[in-house]
C-alpha positions as CSV (number, residue, x, y, z in Angstrom):
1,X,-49.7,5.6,-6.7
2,X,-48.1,4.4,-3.4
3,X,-44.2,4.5,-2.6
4,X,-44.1,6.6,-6.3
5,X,-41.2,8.8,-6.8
6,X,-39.9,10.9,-10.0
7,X,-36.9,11.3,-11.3
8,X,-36.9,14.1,-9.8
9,X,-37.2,13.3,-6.3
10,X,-34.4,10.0,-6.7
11,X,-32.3,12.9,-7.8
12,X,-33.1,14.7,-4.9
13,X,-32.9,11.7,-2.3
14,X,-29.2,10.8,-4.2
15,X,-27.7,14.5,-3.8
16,X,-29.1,14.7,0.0
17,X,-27.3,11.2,0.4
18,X,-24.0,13.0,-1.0
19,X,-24.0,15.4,0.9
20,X,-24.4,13.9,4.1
21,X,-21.4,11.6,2.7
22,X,-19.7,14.4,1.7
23,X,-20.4,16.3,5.4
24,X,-19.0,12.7,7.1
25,X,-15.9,12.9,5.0
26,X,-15.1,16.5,6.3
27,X,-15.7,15.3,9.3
28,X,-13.2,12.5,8.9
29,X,-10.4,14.9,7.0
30,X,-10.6,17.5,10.3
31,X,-10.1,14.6,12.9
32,X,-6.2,13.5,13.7
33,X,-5.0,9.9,12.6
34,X,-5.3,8.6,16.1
35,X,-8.8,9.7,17.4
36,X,-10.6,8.4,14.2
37,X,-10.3,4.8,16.0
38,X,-12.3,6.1,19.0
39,X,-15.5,7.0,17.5
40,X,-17.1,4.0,15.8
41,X,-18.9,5.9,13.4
42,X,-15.7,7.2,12.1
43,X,-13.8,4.3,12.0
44,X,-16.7,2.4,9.7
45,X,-16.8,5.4,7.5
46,X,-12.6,5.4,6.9
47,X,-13.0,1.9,6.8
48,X,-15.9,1.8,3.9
49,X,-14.1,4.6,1.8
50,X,-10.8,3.0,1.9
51,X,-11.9,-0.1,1.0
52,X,-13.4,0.9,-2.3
53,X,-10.5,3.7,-2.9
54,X,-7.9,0.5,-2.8
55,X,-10.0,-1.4,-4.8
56,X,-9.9,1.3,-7.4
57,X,-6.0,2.0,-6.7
58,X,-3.9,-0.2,-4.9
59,X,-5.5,-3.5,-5.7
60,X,-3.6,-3.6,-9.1
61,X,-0.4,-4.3,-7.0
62,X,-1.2,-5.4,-4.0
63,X,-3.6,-7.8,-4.4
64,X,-7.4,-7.3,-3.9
65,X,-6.7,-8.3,-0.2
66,X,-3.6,-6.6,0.5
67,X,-1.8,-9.5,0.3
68,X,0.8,-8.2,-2.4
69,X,3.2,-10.5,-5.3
70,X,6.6,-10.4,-5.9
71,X,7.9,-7.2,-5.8
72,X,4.9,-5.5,-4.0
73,X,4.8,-5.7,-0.7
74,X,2.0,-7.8,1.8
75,X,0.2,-5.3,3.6
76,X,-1.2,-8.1,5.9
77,X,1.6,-8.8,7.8
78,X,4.0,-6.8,10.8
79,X,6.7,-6.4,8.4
80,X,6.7,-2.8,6.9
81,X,9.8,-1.3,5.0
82,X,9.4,2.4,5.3
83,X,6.9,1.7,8.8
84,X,3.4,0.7,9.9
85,X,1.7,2.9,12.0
86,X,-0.9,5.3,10.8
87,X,1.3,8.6,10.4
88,X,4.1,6.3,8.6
89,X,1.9,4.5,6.3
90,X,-0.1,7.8,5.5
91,X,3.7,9.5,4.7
92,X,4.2,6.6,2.4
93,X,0.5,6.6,0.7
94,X,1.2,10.5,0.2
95,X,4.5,11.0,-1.3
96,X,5.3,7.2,-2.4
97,X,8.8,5.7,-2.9
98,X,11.3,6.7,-5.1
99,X,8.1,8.7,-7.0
100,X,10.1,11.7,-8.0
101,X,7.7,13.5,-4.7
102,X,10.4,15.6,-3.3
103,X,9.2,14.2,0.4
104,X,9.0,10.8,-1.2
105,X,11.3,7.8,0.5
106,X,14.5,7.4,-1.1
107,X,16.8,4.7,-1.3
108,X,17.5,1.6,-3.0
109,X,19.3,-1.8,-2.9
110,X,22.6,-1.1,-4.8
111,X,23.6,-3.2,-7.9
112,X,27.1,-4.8,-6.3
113,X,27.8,-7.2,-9.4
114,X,26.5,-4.9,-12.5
115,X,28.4,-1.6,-10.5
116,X,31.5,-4.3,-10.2
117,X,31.3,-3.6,-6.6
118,X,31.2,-7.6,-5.9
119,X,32.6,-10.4,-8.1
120,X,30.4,-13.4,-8.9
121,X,31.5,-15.7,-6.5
122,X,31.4,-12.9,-3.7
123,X,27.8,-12.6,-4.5
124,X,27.1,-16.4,-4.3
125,X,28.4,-16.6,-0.9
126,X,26.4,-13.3,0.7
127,X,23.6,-14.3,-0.8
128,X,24.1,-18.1,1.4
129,X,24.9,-15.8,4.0
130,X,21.7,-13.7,4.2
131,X,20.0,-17.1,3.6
132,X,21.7,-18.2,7.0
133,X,20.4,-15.4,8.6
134,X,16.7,-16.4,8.0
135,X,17.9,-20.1,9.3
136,X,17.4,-21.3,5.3
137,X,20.0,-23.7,4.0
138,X,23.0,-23.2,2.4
139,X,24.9,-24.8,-0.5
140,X,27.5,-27.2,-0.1
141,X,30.8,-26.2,0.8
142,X,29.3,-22.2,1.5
143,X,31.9,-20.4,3.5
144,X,29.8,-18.8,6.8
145,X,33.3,-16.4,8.1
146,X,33.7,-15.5,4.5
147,X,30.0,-14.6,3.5
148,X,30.0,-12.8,7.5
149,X,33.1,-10.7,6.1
150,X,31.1,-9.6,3.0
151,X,28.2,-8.8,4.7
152,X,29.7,-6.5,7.4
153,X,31.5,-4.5,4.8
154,X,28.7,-4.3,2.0
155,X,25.5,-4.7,3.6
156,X,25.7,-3.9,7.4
157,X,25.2,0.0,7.0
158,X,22.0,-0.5,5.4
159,X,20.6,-3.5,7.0
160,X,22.0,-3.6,10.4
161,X,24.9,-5.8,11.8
162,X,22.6,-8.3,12.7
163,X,20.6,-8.1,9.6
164,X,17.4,-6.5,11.2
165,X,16.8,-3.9,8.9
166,X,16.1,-0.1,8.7
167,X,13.1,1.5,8.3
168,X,14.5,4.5,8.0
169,X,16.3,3.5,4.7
170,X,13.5,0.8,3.8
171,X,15.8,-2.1,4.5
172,X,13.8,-4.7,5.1
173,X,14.8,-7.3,8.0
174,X,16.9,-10.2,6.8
175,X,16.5,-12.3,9.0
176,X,12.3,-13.2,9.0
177,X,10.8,-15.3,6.6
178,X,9.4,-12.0,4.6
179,X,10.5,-12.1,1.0
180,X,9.6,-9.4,-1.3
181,X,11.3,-10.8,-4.5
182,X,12.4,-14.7,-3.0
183,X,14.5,-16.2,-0.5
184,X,16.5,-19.1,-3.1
185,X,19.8,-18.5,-4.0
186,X,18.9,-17.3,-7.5
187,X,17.2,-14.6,-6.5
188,X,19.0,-13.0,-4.0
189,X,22.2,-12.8,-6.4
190,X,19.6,-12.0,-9.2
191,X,18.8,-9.1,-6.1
192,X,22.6,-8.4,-5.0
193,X,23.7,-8.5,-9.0
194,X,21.6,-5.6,-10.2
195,X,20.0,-4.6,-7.2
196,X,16.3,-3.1,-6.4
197,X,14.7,-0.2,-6.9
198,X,10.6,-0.6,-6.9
199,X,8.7,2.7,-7.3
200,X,5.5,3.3,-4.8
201,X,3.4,6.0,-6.4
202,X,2.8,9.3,-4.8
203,X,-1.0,10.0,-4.2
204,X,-1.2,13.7,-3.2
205,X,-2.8,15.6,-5.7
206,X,-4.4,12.4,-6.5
207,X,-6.4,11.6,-3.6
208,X,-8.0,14.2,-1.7
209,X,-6.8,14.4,2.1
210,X,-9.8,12.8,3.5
211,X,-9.7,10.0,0.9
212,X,-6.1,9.8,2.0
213,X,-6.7,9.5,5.4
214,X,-9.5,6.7,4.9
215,X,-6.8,4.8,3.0
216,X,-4.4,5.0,5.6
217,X,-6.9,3.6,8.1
218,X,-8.0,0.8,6.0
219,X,-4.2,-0.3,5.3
220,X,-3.5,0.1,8.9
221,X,-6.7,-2.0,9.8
222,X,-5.7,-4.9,7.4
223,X,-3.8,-6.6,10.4
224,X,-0.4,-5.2,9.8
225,X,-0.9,-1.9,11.2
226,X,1.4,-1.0,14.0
């Protein structure tokens, strides 16, 4: 009969298809970061896998889209905590944060009301304050030269006089209109009271280095990538 074929020959046709996957993914794991974007048939390949690997991995958190929810960041955007070009977010995908990896970004918003570092009404007006800086409104009767005072002595060294942030230390920029957790009052002495401390997992030893590599890419290519 026409167009027939065994078992054994779709068995065949499906292991000669792996390998030739498995021959473009060597491929991809020997070329660096940066070159993979200049050679099309790369870049669709580190695209494809990645796609289906977040699916399978990173959707759970981040949103089938990369979009994220509250406490897990939107991969869509140009704000990136711990960085966003493709050797930054492939450190991150590798050894996580705060993942018990040895290499793994460290730390962590500090928990100024529970730690009795800040009293109640201290918290109240930073958090108004670091609301100001994102040009949100402020209660009634908020104290800006107080809630500056607080700020430069308790906050500054992590997230800049200004409020801009450190990648370095993963402190994000107060002054956009990027939230992880929420921008209203509640939350941010909810945040400033006990503080944050959100674990990214680390996926060496998980994911194979070419797996990890067409991850990276596909984060990178989700319109946040720097």
């Amino acid at each position: 009969i026409w167009n027939y074929s065994t078992r054994a020959d779709v068995a065949t046709e499906l292991a000669n298809l792996e390998k030739i996957r498995g021959d473009k993914m060597v491929a991809l794991g020997a070329a660096p970061l940066a070159d993979i974007a200049k050679d099309p048939a790369l870049l669709a390949l580190a695209r494809a896998r990645g796609k289906t690997v977040f699916g399978d991995n990173c959707a759970p958190c981040h949103g089938t889209g990369g979009a994220g929810a509250k406490g897990y960041p939107n991969l869509n955007d140009d704000e990136w905590l711990w960085g966003g070009s493709l050797d930054q977010i492939m450190q991150t995908i590798q050894f996580g944060a705060r993942s018990g990896n040895p290499k793994a970004h460290e730390g962590a918003m500090l928990a100024f009301g529970k730690d009795g570092i800040l009293k109640k009404d201290q918290i109240v007006t930073v958090a108004n304050y670091v609301r100001s800086l994102s040009g949100l409104s402020t209660a009634p009767g908020f104290d800006a030269a107080a809630g500056s005072k607080i700020f430069a002595e308790n906050c500054a060294s992590c997230h800049g006089d200004k409020g801009k942030g450190n990648q370095e230390l993963g402190a994000p920029d107060l002054t956009d209109k990027i939230w992880l957790y929420g921008s209203d009052e509640a939350t941010l002495v909810e945040t400033i009271t006990n503080g944050r401390a959100g674990v990214m997992p680390a996926w060496i030893g998980r994911l194979d280095p070419s797996t990890i590599k067409a991850l990276t890419v596909y984060v990178h290519s989700l319109g946040g990538g720097k």
